[in-house]
N, C-alpha and C positions, 0 to 999 in steps of 0.2 A: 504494500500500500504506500501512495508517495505520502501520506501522512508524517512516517515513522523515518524518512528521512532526517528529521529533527532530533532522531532519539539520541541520549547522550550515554556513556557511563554508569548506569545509575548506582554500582557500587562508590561514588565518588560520595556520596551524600553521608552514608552509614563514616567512611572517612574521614569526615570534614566533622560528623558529629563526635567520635574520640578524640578526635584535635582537638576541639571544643573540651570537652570535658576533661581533656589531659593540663589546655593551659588552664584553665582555671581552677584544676587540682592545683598544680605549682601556686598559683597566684596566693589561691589559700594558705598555704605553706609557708609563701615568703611574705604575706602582710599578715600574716597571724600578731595579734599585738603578742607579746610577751608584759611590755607597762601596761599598768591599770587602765594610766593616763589615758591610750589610744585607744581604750575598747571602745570610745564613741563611734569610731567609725568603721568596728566592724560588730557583729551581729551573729550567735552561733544558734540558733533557734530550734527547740526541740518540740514537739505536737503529740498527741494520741487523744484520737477522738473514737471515743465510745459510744456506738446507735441500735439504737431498739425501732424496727421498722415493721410494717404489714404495707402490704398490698394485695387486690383483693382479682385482680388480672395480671400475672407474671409478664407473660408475652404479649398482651394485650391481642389476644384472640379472641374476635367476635363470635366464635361457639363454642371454646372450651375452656370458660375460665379459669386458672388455676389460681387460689388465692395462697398465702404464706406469711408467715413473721420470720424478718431474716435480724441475723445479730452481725453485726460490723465492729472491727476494730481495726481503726485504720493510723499506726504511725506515723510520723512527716520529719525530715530534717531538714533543715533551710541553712545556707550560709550565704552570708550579704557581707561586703565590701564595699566602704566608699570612699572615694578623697575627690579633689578639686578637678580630675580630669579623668580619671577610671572609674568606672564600679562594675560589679560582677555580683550574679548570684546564681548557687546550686542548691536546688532541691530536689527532694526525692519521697513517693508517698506509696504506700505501699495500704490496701481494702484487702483485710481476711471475712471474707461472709460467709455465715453459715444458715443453711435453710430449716425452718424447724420441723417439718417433713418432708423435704424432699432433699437430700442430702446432697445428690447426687449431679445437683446445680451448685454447690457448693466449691468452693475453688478461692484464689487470690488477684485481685487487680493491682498492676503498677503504673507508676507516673513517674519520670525523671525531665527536669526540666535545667537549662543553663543558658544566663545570661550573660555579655560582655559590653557593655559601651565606653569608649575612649575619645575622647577628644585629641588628638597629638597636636593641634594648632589651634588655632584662635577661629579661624574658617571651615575647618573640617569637623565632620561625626562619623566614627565609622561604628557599627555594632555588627555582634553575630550572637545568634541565638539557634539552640538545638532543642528539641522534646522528643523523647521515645514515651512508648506505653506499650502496655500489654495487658488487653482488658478484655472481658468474657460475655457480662449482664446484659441482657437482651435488650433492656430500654436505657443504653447507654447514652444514648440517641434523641432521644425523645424530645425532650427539655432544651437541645441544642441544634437541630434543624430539622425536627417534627417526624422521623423516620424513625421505623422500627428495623431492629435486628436479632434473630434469633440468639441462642447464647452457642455461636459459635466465636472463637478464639481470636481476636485480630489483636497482628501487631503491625505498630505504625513509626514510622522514621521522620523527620523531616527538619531540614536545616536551613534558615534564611540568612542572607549578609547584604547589607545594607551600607551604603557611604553615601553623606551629602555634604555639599561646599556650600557657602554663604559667596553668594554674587556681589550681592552690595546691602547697603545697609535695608532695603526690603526685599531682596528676591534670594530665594536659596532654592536648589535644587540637588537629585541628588538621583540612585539608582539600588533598587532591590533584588535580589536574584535569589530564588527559594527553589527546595526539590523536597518531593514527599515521596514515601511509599507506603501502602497499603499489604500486607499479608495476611490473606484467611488458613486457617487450617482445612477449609473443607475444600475441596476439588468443587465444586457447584459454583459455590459464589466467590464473584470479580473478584481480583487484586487487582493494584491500580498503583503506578508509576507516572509523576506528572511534576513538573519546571513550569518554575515561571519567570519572566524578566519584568520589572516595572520600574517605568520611568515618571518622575512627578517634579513639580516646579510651584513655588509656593510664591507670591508677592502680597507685598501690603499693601492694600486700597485704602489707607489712611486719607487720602488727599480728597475722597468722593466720598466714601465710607466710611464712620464711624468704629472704631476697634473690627475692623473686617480685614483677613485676608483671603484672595482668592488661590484658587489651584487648579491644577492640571495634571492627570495622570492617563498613561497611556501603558496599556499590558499587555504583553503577550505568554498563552501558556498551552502546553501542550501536555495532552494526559494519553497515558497508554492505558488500553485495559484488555487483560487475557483471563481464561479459566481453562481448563483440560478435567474431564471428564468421563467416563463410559460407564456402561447400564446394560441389563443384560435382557433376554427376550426368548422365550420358550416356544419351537413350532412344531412340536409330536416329536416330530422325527429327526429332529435338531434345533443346537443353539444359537441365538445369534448374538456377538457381543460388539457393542459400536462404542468407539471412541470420538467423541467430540471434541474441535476444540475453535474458541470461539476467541476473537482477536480483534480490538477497533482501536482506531484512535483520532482525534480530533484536537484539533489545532482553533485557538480563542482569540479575538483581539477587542482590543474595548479603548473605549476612548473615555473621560471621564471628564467635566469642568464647572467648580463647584466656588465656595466659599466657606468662611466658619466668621462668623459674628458673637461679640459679646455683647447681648442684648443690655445686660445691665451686669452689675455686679455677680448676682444670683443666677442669671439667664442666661442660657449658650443654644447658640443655633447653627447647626450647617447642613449643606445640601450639596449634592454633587449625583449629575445626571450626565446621560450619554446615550451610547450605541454599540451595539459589538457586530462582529462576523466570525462566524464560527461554522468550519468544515470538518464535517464526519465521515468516517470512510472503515468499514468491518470487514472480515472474513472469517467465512465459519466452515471447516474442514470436518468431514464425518469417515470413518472408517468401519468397514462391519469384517469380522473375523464370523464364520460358519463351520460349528464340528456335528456333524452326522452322530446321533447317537447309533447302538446296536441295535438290530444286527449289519445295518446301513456301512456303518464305520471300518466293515470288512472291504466293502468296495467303494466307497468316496471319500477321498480326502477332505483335510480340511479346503475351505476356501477363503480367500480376502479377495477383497474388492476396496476401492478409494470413490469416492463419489468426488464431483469435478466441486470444488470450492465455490460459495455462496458469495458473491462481493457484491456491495451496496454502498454508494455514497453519497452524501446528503448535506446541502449547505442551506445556512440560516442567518438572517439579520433579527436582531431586537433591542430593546430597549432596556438598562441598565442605569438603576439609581439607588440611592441614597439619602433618608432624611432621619437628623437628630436634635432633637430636643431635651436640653439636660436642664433640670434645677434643684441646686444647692442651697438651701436655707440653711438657719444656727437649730431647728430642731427636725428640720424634716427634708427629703428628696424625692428626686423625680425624673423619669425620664421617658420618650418616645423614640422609638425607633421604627420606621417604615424604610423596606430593600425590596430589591430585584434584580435577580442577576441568573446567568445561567454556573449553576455549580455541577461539581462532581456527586455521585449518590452514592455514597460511602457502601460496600457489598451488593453492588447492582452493575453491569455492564453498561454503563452508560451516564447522563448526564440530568437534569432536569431544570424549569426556571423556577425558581424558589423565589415567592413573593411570602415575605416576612411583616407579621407585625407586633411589635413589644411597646407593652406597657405596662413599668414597676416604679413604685414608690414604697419611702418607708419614714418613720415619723416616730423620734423618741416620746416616749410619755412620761417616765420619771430617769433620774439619773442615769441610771443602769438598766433601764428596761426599754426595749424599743421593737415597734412592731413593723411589718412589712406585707404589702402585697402586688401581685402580679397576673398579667393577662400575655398569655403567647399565640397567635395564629401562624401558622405555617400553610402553605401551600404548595405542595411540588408535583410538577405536571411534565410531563415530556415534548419533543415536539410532537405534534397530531398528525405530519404524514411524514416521520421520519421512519424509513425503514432499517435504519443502524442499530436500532436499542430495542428491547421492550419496554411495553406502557407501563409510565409509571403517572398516577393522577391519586394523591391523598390531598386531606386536609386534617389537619392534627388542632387543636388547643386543650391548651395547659392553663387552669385555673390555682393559683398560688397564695395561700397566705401562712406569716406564719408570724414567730413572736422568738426575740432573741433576751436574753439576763443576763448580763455580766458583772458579777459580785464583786471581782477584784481583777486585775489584770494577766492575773493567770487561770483564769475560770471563766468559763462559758456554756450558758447552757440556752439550747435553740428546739424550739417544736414549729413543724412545717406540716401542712396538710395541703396536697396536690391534686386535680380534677382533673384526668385526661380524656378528652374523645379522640378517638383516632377511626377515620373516614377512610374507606381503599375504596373509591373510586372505582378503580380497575377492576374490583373482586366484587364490587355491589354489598359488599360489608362495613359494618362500624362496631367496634370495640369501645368500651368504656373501664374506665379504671380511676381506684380510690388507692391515694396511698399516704401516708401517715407515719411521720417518727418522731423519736426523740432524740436528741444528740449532746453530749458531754465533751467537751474537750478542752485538755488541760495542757497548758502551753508555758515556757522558758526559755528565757534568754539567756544563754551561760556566761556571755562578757558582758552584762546590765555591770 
């Protein structure tokens, strides 16, 4: 496919993130304070948070509910660095959950995260940032782009590096360059290998506009997606076993031109709208092996056969935006967010345009007690006559409230109670689910 002419190295990625994690081990190492004096500006932070949970739809399957109370204990270690032109931070969180009857979903999620940003001049930023995970829970998903996944295994790579210069005293621009990958444990569902390049330019409209600057960003990215699979097929008198194996990829370009205003003190607004083109391009390879069972098997061999390759490609223009609305008050906050964009679908061959809408606020009541709630619509849909991908058409929302106490600076305790409907579209099903915890968690700073 000339799609995958783009394609790069992708073990470069998994390398660039031990680099990552190698220099900011040292870095650790050599700004460790030893004096009291410097512990201000570093940070050795240690977590475990303890949760008591139900939910009353595991998989959020619209006809086989399975409900549960799971127990969670989830560690965290943090290390932050900072001074006048560096800082750095490694963490790492590690979810033991246990089902209280069904065991057997039972397993460990991890998280490792590392950050780097340097100044080396007056004009320049350069940063680099890596995350790996390795997570299992079906509605990992859910709550962050409205998509379910069964509890198969994925583990995920991805590393961004970033540099931008200061032009002049209003314009700075600069360049980002990111690579991810996707691995499931099951043969069925996608992996996905994808870069991106982006290019942005920021100036300030002081002179027309009021604490405004405008922007400009312009991206390209290219995502791979494969799966290999086979399945087997009984005809009396023999077997037949076929091997699949399904292959696309598509190439993104987006153009973006937006602004960020400080409406007042408390009030932030920005907006950044556009257009993309984006070409799709698949091939699906089937193979069938045939063994004659007996007494057949005496006189016919096995047989194979290759079927001639499916290829299909498919291009598309749309529309691509962005709008945010933040408020920070002295007892309470808030914020809107309304998207659009064509994204990737995390365990799906393919892509979909995800229109987003968030709405959370939260509002202290006494000292140490503060409450919060949230509204999330998602909507992911594919293209209607793209013949690259299967249909994917959900709409998901998440109703959220919940109420957090924190006694003292090493203590925290938070209860959340969550509303999901989850719409498939494509299946003429809707799913509904209630879920409800409790969470403890008790935190230190060992260089305070």
């Amino acid at each position: 496919m000339r799609a995958t002419r783009f394609s790069i190295p992708w073990g470069i990625h998994r390398h660039l993130f031990r680099v990552l994690i190698g220099l900011l081990s040292t870095l650790a190492v050599s700004y460790a304070p030893l004096p009291i004096a410097t512990a201000a500006d570093n940070q050795f932070n240690t977590s475990v948070a303890a949760r008591v949970e139900y939910t009353d739809n595991i998989f959020l399957d619209a006809d086989h509910a399975l409900s549960d109370s799971i127990y969670t204990v989830a560690p965290r270690l943090e290390w932050v660095h900072k001074e006048e032109r560096l800082s750095a931070r490694v963490d790492g969180k590690a979810e033991c959950y246990r089902y209280q009857n069904h065991d057997e979903y039972d397993d460990v999620d991890q998280w490792y995260n590392a950050n780097l940003d340097y100044r080396p001049a007056e004009r320049w930023q350069l940063s680099i940032a890596g995350h790996a995970s390795d997570d299992n829970r079906p509605d990992r998903d859910i709550e962050t782009t409205g998509m379910v996944l069964s509890n198969i295994r994925r583990k995920r790579f991805n590393t961004a590096v970033m540099a931008s210069y200061t032009l002049s005293e209003i314009t700075s621009a600069g360049i980002q360059v990111s690579v991810n990958r996707e691995d499931f444990d099951d043969p069925e569902t996608s992996d996905r290998k994808d870069y991106s390049i982006a290019f942005f330019m920021n100036r300030s409209l002081e002179a027309w506009i009021a604490r405004t600057t405008g922007r400009l960003n312009a991206v390209f990215s290219h995502y791979d997606f494969d799966r290999e699979y086979d399945f087997s097929q009984h005809g009396g008198w023999y077997d037949s076993t076929y091997a699949v194996e399904d292959r696309s990829a598509m190439d993104n370009y987006s153009v973006t031109l937006g602004s960020e205003t400080a409406l007042s003190e408390k009030l932030d607004f920005s907006v950044d709208l556009g257009g993309r083109y984006a070409r799709w391009e698949s091939e699906s390879t089937t193979r069938q092996w045939i063994s004659f069972v007996a007494p057949l098997n005496l006189f016919f061999s096995d047989q194979y056969q290759e079927f001639s390759p499916e290829r299909n490609r498919y291009d598309s223009w749309g529309f691509v935006g962005v709008l945010e609305l933040s408020y920070q008050g002295e007892r309470s906050d808030g914020s809107l967010l309304l998207s659009h964009d064509l994204t990737p679908v995390s365990g799906k061959n393919g892509t979909a345009n995800r229109t987003a809408v968030k709405i959370a606020g939260s509002m202290r009541f006494l000292e140490k007690l503060r409450g919060n709630a949230a509204i999330q619509w998602y909507h992911n849909k594919s293209e209607q006559n793209d013949p690259t991908q299967a249909d994917i058409d959900t709409q998901t929302w998440n109703f959220q409230m919940g109420i957090s106490w924190k006694p003292n600076r090493h203590v925290i305790v938070n209860g959340n109670y969550v509303y999901t409907v989850y719409d498939n579209r494509s299946s003429g099903t809707t799913a509904y689910r209630n879920k409800l915890y409790i969470q403890l968690v008790a935190e230190h700073d060992w260089l305070e």
